[in-house]
Residue, then its C-alpha position, 0 to 999 in steps of 0.5 A: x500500500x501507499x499513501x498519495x496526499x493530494x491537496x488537504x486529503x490522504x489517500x492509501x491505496x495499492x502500489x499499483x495505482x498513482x493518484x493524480x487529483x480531487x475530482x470531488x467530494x461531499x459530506x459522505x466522502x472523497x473521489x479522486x482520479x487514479x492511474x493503474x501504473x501497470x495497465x495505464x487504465x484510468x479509475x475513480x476512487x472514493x474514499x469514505x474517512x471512518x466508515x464503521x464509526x456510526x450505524x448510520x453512515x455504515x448502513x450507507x456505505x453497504x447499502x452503496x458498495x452492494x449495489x455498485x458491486x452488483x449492477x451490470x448496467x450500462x447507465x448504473x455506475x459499477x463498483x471495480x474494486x474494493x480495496x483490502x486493508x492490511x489488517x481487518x482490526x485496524x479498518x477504518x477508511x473504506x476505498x473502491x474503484x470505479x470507471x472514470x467519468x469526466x463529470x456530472x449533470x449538475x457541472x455541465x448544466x452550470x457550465x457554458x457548454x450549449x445543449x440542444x434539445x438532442x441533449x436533454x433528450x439523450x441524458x434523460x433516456x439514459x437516466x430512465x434506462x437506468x433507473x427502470x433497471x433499478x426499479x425492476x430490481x424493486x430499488x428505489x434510488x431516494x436521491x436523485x439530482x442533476x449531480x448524480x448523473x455522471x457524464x462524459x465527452x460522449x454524453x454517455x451517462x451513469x447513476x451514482x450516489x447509492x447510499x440512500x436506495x431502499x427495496x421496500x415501499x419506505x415507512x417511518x420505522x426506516x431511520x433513513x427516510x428523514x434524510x432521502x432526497x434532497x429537498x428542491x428535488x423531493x416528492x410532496x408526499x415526503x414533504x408533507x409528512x406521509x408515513x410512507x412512498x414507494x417508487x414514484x418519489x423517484x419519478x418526481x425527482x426525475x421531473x424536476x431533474x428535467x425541467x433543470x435540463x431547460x432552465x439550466x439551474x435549479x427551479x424549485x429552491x425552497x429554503x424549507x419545507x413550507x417554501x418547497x411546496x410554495x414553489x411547486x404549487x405556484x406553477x403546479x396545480x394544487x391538488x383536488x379534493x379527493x387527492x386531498x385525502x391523501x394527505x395522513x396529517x391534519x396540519x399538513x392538510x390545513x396548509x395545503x388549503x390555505x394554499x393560493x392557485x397558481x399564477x402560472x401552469x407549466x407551459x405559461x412558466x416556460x413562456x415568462x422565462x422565455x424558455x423554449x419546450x415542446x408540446x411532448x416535454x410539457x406533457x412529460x414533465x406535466x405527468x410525471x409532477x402528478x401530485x397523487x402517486x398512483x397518476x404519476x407516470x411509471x418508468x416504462x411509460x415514460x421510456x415509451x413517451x413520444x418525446x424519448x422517441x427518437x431514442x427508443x431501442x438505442x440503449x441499453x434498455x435491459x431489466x434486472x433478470x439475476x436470481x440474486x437481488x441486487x440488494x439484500x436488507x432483511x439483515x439490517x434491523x439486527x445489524x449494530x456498526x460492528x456488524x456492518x464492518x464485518x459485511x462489508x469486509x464480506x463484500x471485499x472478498x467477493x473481489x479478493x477471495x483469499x484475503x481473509x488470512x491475509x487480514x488475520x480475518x475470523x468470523x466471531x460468532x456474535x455477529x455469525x447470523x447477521x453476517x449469514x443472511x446478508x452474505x450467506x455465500x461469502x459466510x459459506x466460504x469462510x466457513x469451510x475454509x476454516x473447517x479445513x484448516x482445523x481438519x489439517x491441523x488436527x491431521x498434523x497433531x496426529x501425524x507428529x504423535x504417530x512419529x513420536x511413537x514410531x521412533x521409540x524401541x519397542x520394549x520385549x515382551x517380559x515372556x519373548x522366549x530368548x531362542x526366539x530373540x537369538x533366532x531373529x538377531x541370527x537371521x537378520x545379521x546372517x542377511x547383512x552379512x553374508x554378501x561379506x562372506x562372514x560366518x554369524x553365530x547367535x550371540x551366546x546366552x547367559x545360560x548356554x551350557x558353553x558358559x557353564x562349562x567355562x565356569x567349571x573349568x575356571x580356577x576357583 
C-alpha cells in the first residue's frame, strides 16, 4: 500500500495505482482520479474517512458498495474494486474503484457548454434506462439530482450516489427516510409528512431533474419545507379534493388549503422565462409532477413517451433478470456498526477471495447470523475454509504423535522366549552379512551350557 496526499486529503491505496487529483467530494466522502501504473487504465476512487464509526453512515456505505458491486448496467455506475486493508482490526477508511467519468449533470448544466434539445433528450433516456433497471430490481434510488448523473465527452451517462436506495415501499420505522432526497428535488408526499412512498418519489425527482435540463439551474429552491411546496404549487396545480385525502396529517392538510392557485401552469412558466419546450416535454414533465402517486407516470411509460422517441431501442434498455437481488436488507434491523464492518469486509472478498488470512480475518460468532443472511455465500466460504484448516491441523497433531511413537524401541515382551530373540538377531545379521562372506553365530546366552562349562573349568 501507499499513501498519495493530494491537496488537504490522504489517500492509501495499492502500489499499483498513482493518484493524480480531487475530482470531488461531499459530506459522505472523497473521489479522486487514479492511474493503474501497470495497465495505464484510468479509475475513480472514493474514499469514505471512518466508515464503521456510526450505524448510520455504515448502513450507507453497504447499502452503496452492494449495489455498485452488483449492477451490470450500462447507465448504473459499477463498483471495480474494493480495496483490502492490511489488517481487518485496524479498518477504518473504506476505498473502491470505479470507471472514470469526466463529470456530472449538475457541472455541465452550470457550465457554458450549449445543449440542444438532442441533449436533454439523450441524458434523460439514459437516466430512465437506468433507473427502470433499478426499479425492476424493486430499488428505489431516494436521491436523485442533476449531480448524480455522471457524464462524459460522449454524453454517455451513469447513476451514482447509492447510499440512500431502499427495496421496500419506505415507512417511518426506516431511520433513513428523514434524510432521502434532497429537498428542491423531493416528492410532496415526503414533504408533507406521509408515513410512507414507494417508487414514484423517484419519478418526481426525475421531473424536476428535467425541467433543470431547460432552465439550466435549479427551479424549485425552497429554503424549507413550507417554501418547497410554495414553489411547486405556484406553477403546479394544487391538488383536488379527493387527492386531498391523501394527505395522513391534519396540519399538513390545513396548509395545503390555505394554499393560493397558481399564477402560472407549466407551459405559461416556460413562456415568462422565455424558455423554449415542446408540446411532448410539457406533457412529460406535466405527468410525471402528478401530485397523487398512483397518476404519476411509471418508468416504462415514460421510456415509451413520444418525446424519448427518437431514442427508443438505442440503449441499453435491459431489466434486472439475476436470481440474486441486487440488494439484500432483511439483515439490517439486527445489524449494530460492528456488524456492518464485518459485511462489508464480506463484500471485499467477493473481489479478493483469499484475503481473509491475509487480514488475520475470523468470523466471531456474535455477529455469525447477521453476517449469514446478508452474505450467506461469502459466510459459506469462510466457513469451510476454516473447517479445513482445523481438519489439517488436527491431521498434523496426529501425524507428529504417530512419529513420536514410531521412533521409540519397542520394549520385549517380559515372556519373548530368548531362542526366539537369538533366532531373529541370527537371521537378520546372517542377511547383512553374508554378501561379506562372514560366518554369524547367535550371540551366546547367559545360560548356554558353553558358559557353564567355562565356569567349571575356571580356577576357583
Amino acid at each position: 500500500m501507499s499513501t498519495d496526499k493530494t491537496k488537504s486529503f490522504s489517500f492509501t491505496v495499492p502500489r499499483a495505482y498513482s493518484v493524480k487529483r480531487i475530482i470531488g467530494k461531499g459530506t459522505y466522502g472523497v473521489v479522486c482520479e487514479a492511474t493503474n501504473v501497470k495497465t495505464k487504465d484510468i479509475f475513480a476512487i472514493k474514499k469514505i474517512t471512518g466508515a464503521f464509526e456510526h450505524t448510520l453512515d455504515a448502513k450507507r456505505a453497504v447499502r452503496e458498495v452492494r449495489i455498485l458491486s452488483r449492477a451490470s448496467h450500462t447507465n448504473v455506475l459499477n463498483c471495480k474494486d474494493i480495496f483490502k486493508p492490511s489488517s481487518f482490526s485496524n479498518w477504518t477508511d473504506l476505498y473502491f474503484s470505479s470507471e472514470l467519468m469526466d463529470s456530472d449533470l449538475h457541472k455541465v448544466l452550470s457550465s457554458s457548454q450549449p445543449l440542444t434539445d438532442d441533449h436533454r433528450r439523450f441524458f434523460l433516456y439514459q437516466a430512465v434506462c437506468g433507473l427502470r433497471y433499478l426499479h425492476s430490481a424493486g430499488i428505489i434510488h431516494r436521491d436523485l439530482k442533476p449531480s448524480n448523473f455522471l457524464v462524459n465527452r460522449n454524453c454517455d451517462l451513469k447513476i451514482t450516489d447509492l447510499g440512500l436506495v431502499t427495496n421496500r415501499p419506505s415507512t417511518l420505522d426506516d431511520d433513513q427516510t428523514l434524510y432521502v432526497q434532497t429537498r428542491w428535488y423531493r416528492a410532496p408526499e415526503l414533504l408533507l409528512g406521509n408515513t410512507s412512498y414507494d417508487a414514484s418519489v423517484d419519478i418526481w425527482s426525475l421531473g424536476c431533474v428535467m425541467i433543470e435540463l431547460f432552465f439550466r439551474k435549479p427551479v424549485f429552491t425552497g429554503s424549507n419545507y413550507v417554501s418547497q411546496l410554495h414553489k411547486y404549487f405556484s406553477v403546479l396545480p394544487l391538488p383536488t379534493d379527493s387527492e386531498m385525502k391523501l394527505v395522513e396529517k391534519k396540519k399538513a392538510l390545513e396548509f395545503l388549503r390555505t394554499l393560493p392557485h397558481p399564477k402560472h401552469n407549466l407551459k405559461s412558466f416556460f413562456s415568462q422565462h422565455r424558455v423554449g419546450v415542446t408540446p411532448d416535454a410539457l406533457d412529460l414533465l406535466s405527468a410525471m409532477l402528478q401530485f397523487d402517486p398512483a397518476k404519476r407516470i411509471t418508468i416504462d411509460s415514460i421510456l415509451a413517451h413520444p418525446y424519448l422517441a427518437p431514442y427508443r431501442g438505442t440503449g441499453d434498455e435491459s431489466l434486472h433478470t439475476s436470481p440474486e437481488p441486487l440488494l439484500e436488507l432483511s439483515y439490517e434491523p439486527y445489524a449494530d456498526k460492528a456488524a456492518l464492518k464485518h459485511i462489508m469486509f464480506h463484500e471485499m472478498l467477493r473481489f479478493h477471495p483469499d484475503a481473509a488470512a491475509d487480514c488475520g480475518y475470523v468470523l466471531p460468532d456474535a455477529v455469525r447470523g447477521v453476517c449469514e443472511i446478508a452474505n450467506p455465500g461469502i459466510c459459506k466460504r469462510l466457513q469451510a475454509k476454516a473447517d479445513h484448516t482445523q481438519s489439517f491441523r488436527m491431521k498434523k497433531s496426529e501425524n507428529q504423535k504417530s512419529n513420536l511413537v514410531s521412533l521409540a524401541p519397542s520394549p520385549v515382551p517380559a515372556n519373548f522366549p530368548p531362542d526366539s530373540v537369538e533366532s531373529k538377531y541370527s537371521l537378520a545379521a546372517s542377511r547383512v552379512c553374508e554378501s561379506r562372506k562372514v560366518s554369524v553365530s547367535p550371540p551366546r546366552s547367559s545360560s548356554s551350557p558353553l558358559n557353564e562349562v567355562s565356569r567349571a573349568s575356571s580356577p576357583n
